[in-house]
C-alpha positions in Angstrom: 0.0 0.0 0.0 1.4 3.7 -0.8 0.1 7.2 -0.5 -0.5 9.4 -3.3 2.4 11.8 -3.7 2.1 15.0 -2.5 2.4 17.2 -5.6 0.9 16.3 -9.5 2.2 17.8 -12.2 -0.1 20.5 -13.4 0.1 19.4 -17.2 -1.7 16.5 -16.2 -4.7 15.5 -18.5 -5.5 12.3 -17.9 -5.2 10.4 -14.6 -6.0 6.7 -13.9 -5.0 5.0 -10.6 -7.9 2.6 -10.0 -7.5 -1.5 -8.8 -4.0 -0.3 -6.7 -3.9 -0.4 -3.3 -3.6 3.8 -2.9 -4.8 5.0 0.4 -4.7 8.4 2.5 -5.6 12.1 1.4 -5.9 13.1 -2.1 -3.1 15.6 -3.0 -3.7 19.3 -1.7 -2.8 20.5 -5.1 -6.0 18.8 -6.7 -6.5 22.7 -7.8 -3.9 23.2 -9.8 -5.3 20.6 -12.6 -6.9 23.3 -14.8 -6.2 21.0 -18.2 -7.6 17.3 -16.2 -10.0 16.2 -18.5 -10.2 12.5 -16.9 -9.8 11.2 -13.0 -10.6 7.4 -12.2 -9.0 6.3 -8.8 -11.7 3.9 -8.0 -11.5 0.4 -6.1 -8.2 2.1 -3.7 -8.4 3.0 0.2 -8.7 6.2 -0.3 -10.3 8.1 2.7 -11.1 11.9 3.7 -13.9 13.8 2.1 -14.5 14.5 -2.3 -12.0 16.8 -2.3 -13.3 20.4 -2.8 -10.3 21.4 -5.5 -11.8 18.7 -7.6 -14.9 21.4 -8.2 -12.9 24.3 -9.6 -11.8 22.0 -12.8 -13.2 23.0 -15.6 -12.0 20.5 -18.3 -13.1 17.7 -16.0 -15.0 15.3 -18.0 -14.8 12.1 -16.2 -14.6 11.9 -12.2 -15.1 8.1 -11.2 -13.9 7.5 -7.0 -16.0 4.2 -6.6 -15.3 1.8 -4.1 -13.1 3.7 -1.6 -13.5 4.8 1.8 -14.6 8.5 1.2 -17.3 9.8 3.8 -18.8 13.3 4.5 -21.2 15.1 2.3 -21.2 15.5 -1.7 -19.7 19.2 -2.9 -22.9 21.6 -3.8 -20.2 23.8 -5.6 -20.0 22.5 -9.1 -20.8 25.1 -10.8 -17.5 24.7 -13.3 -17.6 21.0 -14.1 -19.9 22.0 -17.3 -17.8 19.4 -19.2 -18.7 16.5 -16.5 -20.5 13.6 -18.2 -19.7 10.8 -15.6 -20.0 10.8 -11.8 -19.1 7.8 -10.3 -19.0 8.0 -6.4 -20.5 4.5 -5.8 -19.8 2.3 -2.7 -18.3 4.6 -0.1 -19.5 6.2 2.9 -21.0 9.3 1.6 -23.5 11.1 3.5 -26.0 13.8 3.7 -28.1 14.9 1.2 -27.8 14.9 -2.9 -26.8 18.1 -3.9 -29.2 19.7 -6.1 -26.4 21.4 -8.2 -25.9 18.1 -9.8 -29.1 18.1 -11.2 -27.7 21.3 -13.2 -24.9 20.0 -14.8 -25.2 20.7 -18.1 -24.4 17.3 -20.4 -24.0 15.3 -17.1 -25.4 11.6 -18.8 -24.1 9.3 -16.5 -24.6 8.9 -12.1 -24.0 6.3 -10.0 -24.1 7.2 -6.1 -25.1 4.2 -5.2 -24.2 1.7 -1.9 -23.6 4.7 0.4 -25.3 6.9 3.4 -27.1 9.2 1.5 -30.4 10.6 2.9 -32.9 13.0 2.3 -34.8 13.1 -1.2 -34.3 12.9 -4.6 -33.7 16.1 -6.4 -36.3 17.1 -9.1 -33.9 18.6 -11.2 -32.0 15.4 -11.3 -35.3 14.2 -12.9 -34.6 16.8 -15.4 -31.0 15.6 -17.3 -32.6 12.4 -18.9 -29.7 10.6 -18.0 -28.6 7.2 -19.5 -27.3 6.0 -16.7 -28.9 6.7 -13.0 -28.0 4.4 -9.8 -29.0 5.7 -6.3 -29.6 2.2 -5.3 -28.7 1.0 -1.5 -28.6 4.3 0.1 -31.1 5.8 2.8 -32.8 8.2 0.4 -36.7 9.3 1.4 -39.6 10.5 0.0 -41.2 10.5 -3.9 -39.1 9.9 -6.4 -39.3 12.6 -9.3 -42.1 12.0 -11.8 -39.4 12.6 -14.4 -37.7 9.5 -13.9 -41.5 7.1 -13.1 -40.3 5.0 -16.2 -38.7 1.8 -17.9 -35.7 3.6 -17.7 -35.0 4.0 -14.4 -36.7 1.2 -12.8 -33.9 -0.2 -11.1 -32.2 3.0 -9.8 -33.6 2.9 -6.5 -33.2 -0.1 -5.3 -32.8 -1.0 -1.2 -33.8 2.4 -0.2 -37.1 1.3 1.9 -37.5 5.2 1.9 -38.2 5.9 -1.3 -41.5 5.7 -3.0 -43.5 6.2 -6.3 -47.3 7.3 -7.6 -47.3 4.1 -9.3 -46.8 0.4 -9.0 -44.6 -0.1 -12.4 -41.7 0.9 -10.5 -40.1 -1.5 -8.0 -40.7 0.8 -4.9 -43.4 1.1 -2.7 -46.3 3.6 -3.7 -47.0 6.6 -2.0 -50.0 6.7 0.1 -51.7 9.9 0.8 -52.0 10.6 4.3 -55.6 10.9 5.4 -56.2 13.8 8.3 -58.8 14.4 11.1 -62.0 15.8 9.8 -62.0 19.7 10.2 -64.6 22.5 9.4 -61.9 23.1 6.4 -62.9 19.9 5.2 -66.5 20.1 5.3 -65.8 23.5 3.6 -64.3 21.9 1.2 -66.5 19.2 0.2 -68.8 21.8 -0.1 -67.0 23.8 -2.3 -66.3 20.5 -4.9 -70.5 19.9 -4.9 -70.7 23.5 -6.2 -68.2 22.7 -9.1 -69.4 19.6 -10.0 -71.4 21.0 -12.9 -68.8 23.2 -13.6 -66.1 20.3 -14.0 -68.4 18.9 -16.2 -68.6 21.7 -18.6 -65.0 21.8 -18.8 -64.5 17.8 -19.3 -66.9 18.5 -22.4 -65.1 21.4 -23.9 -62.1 19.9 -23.2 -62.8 16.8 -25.5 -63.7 19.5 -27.7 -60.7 21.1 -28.0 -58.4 18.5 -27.1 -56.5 18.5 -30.1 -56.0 22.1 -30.2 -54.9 21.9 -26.6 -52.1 19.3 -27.5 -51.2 21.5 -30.3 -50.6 24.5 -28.1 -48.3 22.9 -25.5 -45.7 23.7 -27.5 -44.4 26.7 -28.0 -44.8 27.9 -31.7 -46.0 26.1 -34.5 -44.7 23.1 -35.8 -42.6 23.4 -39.0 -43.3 20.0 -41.5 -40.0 18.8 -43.0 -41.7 15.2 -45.0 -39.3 12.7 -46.9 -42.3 11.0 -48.1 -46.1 10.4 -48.5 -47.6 10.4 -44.9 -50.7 8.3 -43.7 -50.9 10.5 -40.7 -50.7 14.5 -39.5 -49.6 16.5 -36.8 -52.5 16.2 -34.8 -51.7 12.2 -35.0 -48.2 12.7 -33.5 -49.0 15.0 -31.2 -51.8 13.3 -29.5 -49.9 10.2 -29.0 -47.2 11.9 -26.9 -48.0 10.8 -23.4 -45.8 9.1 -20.6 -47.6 5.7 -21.0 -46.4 5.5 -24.8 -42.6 6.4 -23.5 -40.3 3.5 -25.0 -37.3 5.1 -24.0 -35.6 7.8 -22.5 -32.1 9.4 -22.9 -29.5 12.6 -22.8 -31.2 13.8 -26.2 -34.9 12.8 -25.4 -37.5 11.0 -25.3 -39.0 8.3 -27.6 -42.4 7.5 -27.9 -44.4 4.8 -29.4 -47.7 5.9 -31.5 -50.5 4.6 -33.1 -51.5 7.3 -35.8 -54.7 6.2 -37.5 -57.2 3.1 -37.1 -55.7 1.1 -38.9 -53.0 0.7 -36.2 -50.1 2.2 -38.2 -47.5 2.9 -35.5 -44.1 5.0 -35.7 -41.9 6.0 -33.4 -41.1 9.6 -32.5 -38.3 11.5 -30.9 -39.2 14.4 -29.2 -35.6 16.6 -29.0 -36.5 19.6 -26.0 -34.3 22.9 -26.3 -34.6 25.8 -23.7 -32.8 27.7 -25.3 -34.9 29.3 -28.9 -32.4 28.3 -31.8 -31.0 31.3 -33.6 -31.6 31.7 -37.6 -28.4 30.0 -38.4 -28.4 26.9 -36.0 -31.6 26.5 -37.1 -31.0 26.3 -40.9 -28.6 23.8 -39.8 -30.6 21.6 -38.0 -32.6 21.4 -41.0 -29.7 20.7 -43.2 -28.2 17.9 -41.1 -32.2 16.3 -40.7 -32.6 16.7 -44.6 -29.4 14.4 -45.0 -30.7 11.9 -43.2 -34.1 12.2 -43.8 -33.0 11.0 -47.8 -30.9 8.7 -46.7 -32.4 4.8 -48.3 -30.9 1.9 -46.9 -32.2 -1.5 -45.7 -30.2 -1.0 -42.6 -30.5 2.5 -42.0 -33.5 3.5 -39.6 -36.1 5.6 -41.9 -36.6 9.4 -41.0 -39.9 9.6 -42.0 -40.6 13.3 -41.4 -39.7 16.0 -38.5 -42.1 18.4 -36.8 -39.7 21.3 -36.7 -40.6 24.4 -33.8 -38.3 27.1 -31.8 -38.0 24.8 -28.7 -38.8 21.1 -29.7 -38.3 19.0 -32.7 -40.5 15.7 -33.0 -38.2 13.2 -35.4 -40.9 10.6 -36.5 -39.3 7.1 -37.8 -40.5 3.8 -38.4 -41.2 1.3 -35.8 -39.0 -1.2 -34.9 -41.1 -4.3 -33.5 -38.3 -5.9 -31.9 -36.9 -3.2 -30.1 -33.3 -3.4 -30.0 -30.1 -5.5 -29.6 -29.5 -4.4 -26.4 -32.8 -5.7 -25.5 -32.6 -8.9 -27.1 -29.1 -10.3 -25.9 -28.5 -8.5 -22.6 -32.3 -9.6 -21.3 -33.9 -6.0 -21.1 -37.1 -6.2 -22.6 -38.7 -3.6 -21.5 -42.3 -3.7 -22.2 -43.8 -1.4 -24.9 -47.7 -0.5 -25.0 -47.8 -2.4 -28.5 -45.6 -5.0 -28.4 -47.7 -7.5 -26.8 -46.4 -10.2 -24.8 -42.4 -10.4 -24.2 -40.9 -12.7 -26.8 -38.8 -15.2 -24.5 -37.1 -16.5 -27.5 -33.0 -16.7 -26.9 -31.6 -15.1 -30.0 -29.3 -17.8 -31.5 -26.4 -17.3 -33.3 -27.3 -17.5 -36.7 -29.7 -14.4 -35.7 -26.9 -12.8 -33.9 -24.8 -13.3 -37.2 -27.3 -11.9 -39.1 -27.7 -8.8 -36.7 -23.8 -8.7 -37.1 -24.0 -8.5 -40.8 -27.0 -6.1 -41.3 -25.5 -3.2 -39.0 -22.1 -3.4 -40.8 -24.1 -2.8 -43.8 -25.5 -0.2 -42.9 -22.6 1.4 -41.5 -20.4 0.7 -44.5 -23.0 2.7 -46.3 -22.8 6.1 -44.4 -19.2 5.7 -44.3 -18.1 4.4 -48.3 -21.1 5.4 -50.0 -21.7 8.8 -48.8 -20.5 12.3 -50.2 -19.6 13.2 -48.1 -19.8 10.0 -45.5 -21.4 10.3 -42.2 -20.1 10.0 -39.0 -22.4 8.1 -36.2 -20.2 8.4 -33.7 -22.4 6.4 -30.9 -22.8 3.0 -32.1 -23.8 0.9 -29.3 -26.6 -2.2 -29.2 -29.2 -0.6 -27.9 -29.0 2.0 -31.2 -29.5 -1.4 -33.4 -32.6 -1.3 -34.0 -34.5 -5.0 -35.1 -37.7 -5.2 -37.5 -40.2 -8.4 -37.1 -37.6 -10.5 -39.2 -34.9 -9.6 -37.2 -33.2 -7.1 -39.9 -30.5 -4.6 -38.0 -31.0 -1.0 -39.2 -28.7 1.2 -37.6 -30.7 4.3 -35.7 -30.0 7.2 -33.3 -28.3 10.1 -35.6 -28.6 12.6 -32.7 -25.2 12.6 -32.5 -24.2 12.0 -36.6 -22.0 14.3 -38.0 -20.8 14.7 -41.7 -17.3 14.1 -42.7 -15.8 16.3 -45.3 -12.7 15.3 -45.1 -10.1 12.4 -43.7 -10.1 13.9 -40.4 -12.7 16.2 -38.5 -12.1 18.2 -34.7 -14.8 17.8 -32.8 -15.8 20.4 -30.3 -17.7 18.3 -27.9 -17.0 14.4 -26.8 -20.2 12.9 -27.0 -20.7 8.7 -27.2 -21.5 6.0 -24.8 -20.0 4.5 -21.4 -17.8 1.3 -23.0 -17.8 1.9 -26.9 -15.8 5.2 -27.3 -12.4 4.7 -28.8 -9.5 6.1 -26.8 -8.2 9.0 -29.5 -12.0 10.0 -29.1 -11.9 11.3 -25.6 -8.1 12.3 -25.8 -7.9 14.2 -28.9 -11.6 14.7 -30.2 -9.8 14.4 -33.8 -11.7 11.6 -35.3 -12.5 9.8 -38.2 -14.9 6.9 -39.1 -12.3 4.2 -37.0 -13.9 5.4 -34.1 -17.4 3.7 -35.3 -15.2 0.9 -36.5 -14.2 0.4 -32.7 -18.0 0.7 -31.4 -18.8 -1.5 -33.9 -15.8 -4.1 -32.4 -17.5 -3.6 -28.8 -21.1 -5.2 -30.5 -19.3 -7.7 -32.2 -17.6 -9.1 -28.7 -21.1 -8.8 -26.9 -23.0 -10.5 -29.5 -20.5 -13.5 -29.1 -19.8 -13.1 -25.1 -23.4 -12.1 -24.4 -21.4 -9.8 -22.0 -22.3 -5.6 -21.8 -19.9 -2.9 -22.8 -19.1 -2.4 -19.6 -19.1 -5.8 -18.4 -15.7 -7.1 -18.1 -13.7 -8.5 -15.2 -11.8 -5.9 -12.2 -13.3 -3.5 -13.4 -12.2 -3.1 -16.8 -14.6 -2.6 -20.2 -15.0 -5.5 -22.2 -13.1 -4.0 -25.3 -10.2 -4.3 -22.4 -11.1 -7.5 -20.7 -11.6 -9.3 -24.1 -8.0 -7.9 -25.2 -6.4 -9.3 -21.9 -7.9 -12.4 -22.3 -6.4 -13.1 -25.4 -3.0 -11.8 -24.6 -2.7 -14.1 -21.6 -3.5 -17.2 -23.5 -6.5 -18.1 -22.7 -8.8 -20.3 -25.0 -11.4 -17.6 -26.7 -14.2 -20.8 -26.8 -14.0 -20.0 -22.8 -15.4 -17.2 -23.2 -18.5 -17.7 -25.6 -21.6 -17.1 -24.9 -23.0 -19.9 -22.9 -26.8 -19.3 -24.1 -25.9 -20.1 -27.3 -22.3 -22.0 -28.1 -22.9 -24.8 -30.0 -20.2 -27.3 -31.5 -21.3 -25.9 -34.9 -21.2 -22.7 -33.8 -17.6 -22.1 -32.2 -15.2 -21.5 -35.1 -17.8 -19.2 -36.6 -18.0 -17.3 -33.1 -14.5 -17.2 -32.6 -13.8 -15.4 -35.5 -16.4 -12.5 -35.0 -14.7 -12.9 -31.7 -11.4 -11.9 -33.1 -12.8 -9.3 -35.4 -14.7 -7.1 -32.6 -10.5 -7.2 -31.2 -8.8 -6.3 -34.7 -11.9 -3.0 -34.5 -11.2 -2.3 -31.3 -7.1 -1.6 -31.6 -5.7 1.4 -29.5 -4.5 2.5 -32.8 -7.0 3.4 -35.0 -5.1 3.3 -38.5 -4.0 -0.2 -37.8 -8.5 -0.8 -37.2 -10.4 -2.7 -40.7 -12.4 0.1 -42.5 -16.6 -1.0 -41.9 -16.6 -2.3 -45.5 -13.7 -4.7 -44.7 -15.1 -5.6 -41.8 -18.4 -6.3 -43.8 -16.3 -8.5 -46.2 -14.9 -10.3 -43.3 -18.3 -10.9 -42.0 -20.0 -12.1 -45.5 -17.4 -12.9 -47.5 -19.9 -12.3 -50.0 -19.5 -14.8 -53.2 -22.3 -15.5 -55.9 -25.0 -16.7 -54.3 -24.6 -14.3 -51.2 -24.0 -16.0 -48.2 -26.8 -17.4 -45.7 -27.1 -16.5 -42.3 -29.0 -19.3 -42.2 -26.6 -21.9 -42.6 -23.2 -21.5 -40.5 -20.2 -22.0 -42.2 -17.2 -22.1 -39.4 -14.7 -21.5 -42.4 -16.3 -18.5 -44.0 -14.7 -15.4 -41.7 -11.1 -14.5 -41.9 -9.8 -12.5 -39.9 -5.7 -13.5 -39.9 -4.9 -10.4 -42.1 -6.0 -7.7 -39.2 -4.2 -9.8 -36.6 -1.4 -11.2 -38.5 1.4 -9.3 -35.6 -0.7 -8.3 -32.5 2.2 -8.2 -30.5 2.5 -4.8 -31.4 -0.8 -3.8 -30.2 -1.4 -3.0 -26.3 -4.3 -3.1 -24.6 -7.0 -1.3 -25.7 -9.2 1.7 -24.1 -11.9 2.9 -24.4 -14.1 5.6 -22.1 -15.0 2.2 -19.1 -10.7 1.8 -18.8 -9.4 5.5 -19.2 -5.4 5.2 -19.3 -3.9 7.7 -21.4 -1.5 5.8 -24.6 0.0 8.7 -27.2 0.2 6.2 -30.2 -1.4 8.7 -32.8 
């Protein structure tokens, strides 16, 4: 065991200590980091409080200090992490209440607080950030939980706080029961009062029904601009109508999604309702246009449909076409989360030749945006819950909120956006990027379609991108590590090859990564006839030529295992 050193050198970046045996005080020059864009010391025995000079850093992106022995109360003055998308001060001995000011961090997507001391309630503006990742679970927290966050999404959040409650049964807490009181004169007042407005509550239940439509229509503040891509069976009034929290199919950083029926004959899309505070000006506007035009003509078989967008100054509905298999993510990592018209959960394990299938469909579509293009689009958060599955199990790629258009080789990107697991190392380090860093999200699917494993489910505490890379290094048989759901005899040569591929994608160096359309070859192999999901041939994937000398190659990273390697 060893103490930190008392001084870091303030040219510091990137810092990762975690899985050492570190204990003590964190260094009193913390302050001095003005340019730390990453901090991971978790699983240590470090002790003390969150150290205050942590909240003056304003490049700070990534603060994870899980499993330590930190006590005391959460910092309330974050004002200047406005870069901060990850907060991890899990299993500790934190206590007090949740600071409010977390709630207010502006791209904050990702909190876990959980197994700690914390009491009081839940704060509403944390109901407000529409995070993709929220665990307050095991703590000592009270009260109702924000309405916000009464969804799918978040039904496991709260778990083992005996506390906490709900206004409805769906989630896994208790619900909250009003408190009845001792009759008063104010309450005979009162039920006076209601006997007098019964006629009047049911003049306004009739207008209402009325004017019901117009009502939805003017919850939003302007009118709704109409960008079509096609010939619609449905109209605003449709979409708007069907935007209510029992219709939410999903819920994250850019908004929510919403599953709608929009005429009798049971047509159903699904919509994306993007919310903006701030009125776009003239020019961002224009642009928002643009990027949604480029999309919205974009025709692949693997490429989720923009059917149309309902376009106003603060919120933009994206309408697509509904995916009645919900998504990857779903599918293989058991997280089928039920949907007003899906009917009854599909039990069915998805079996390899599926999972090949899958495999094959999203690098299609992905080859596409990046080779076929002009100029080829960037995704740059491919992850299995944004591969999206149709009733025959077809993979169509979905989720451009974050899509950007490459004019050239190279682009700078201003802001690091992606998701906990998938994001290639030179994309948090650098933010100069090019379509490798799909290539490596891509890898990350293609190791949990044949581990059944999540992105960030490897061993110690390291991503699966890193655990999968580790494993391989030290020698150890890759049929170990197959997915047991599904390994078959037939099956095994065939899944160690993807195996291997999803490691050649996910090299730290991205120039020595397969380009999507030869990873597509590698995948099909495609001959005359084209080849058949169908039928497994163990021989048909070839991946020797990207791993032909990985001796060169060190582990890779990626955003779950953030170790800082200048190799670009």
């Amino acid at each position: 065991m060893a103490e930190l050193p008392n001084e870091l050198s303030p040219n510091l970046t990137w810092v990762e200590m975690s899985n050492n045996r570190f204990f003590g005080k964190f260094p009193s020059t913390m302050s001095s980091l003005r340019n730390l864009v990453v901090f991971v010391a978790s699983n240590n025995f470090l002790s003390s409080t969150v150290p205050t000079e942590l909240t003056g850093l304003p490049s700070l992106t990534v603060l994870s200090l899980g499993q330590n022995e930190l006590s005391g109360n959460i910092p309330t003055n974050v004002v200047s992490w406005k870069s901060l998308s990850i907060l991890n001060l899990s299993h500790n001995r934190l206590s007090g209440p949740i600071p409010r000011e977390i709630g207010l961090l502006p791209v904050l997507t990702q909190l876990d607080l959980s197994e700690n001391q914390l009491s009081g309630s839940v704060p509403p503006e944390i109901g407000l950030q529409k995070l993709d990742l929220l665990n307050l679970s095991s703590n000592r927290l009270s009260g109702p939980i924000p309405e916000e966050l009464e969804n799918a999404t978040y039904d496991a959040s709260f778990l083992n706080n005996p506390g906490l409650c709900a206004s409805n049964s769906f989630m896994r807490l208790n619900v909250c029961n009003s408190q009845s009181s001792t009759w008063s004169k104010f309450h005979l007042a009162l039920i006076v009062i209601l006997a007098i407005a019964v006629a009047s509550f049911i003049l306004l239940a009739v207008l209402y029904k009325i004017r019901a439509p117009r009502k939805n229509r003017d919850s939003f503040d302007s009118p709704l601009k109409l960008i079509a891509f096609q010939r619609l069976n449905f109209t605003e009034t449709n979409i708007v109508s069907g935007l209510k929290d029992r219709n939410v199919i999903g819920s994250g950083g850019s908004g929510k999604v919403y599953c709608v029926k929009v005429n009798p004959s049971g047509d159903i899309v699904a919509v994306k309702m993007i919310s903006n505070n701030l009125k776009l000006d003239k020019k961002l506007e224009k642009q928002f246009v643009a990027e949604v035009g480029i999309l919205g003509n974009i025709k692949h078989l693997n490429v989720i449909k923009l059917l149309c967008c309902f376009s106003g100054e603060n919120m933009k509905l994206l309408v697509y076409e509904y995916m009645q298999n919900s998504s990857l993510d779903h599918w293989i990592h058991k997280k089928k989360r039920s949907s007003p018209f899906l009917g009854a959960a599909n039990n069915m394990i998805l079996d390899w030749p599926k999972r090949l299938k899958i495999a094959l469909g999203a690098a299609e579509g992905l080859k596409y945006m990046h080779h076929d293009l002009s100029p080829a689009i960037l995704h740059r958060d491919v992850k299995s819950s944004n591969i999206l599955l149709d009733s025959e199990f077809n993979a169509k790629i979905a989720d451009f909120g974050l899509a950007r258009m490459l004019h050239g080789e190279v682009t700078t990107l201003t802001d690091v956006a992606g998701s906990f697991g998938y994001m290639a190392p030179e994309y948090v380090h650098t933010t100069r990027v090019n379509e490798k860093i799909d290539v490596y999200s891509f890898g990350v699917v293609l190791l949990e379609l044949t581990t059944g494993r999540e992105a960030n489910d490897g061993d110690e505490g390291k991503c699966l991108a890193d655990w999968a890379w580790r494993h391989i290094k030290d020698g150890n048989p890759i049929s170990d590590v197959l997915d047991e759901e599904i390994k078959d005899d037939s099956y095994v040569d065939e899944m160690s090859n993807v195996f291997n591929l999803g490691i050649a994608c996910t090299f730290s160096n991205p120039s020595e990564r397969p380009t999507m359309k030869e990873v597509l070859q590698v995948l099909s192999k495609r001959s005359n006839p084209p080849y058949d999901v169908g039928q497994t041939s163990p021989h048909n994937l070839d991946v020797i030529p990207f791993l032909a000398n990985p001796e060169h190659e060190e582990m890779p990273r990626s955003y779950n295992r953030v170790v800082r390697r200048n190799t670009y």
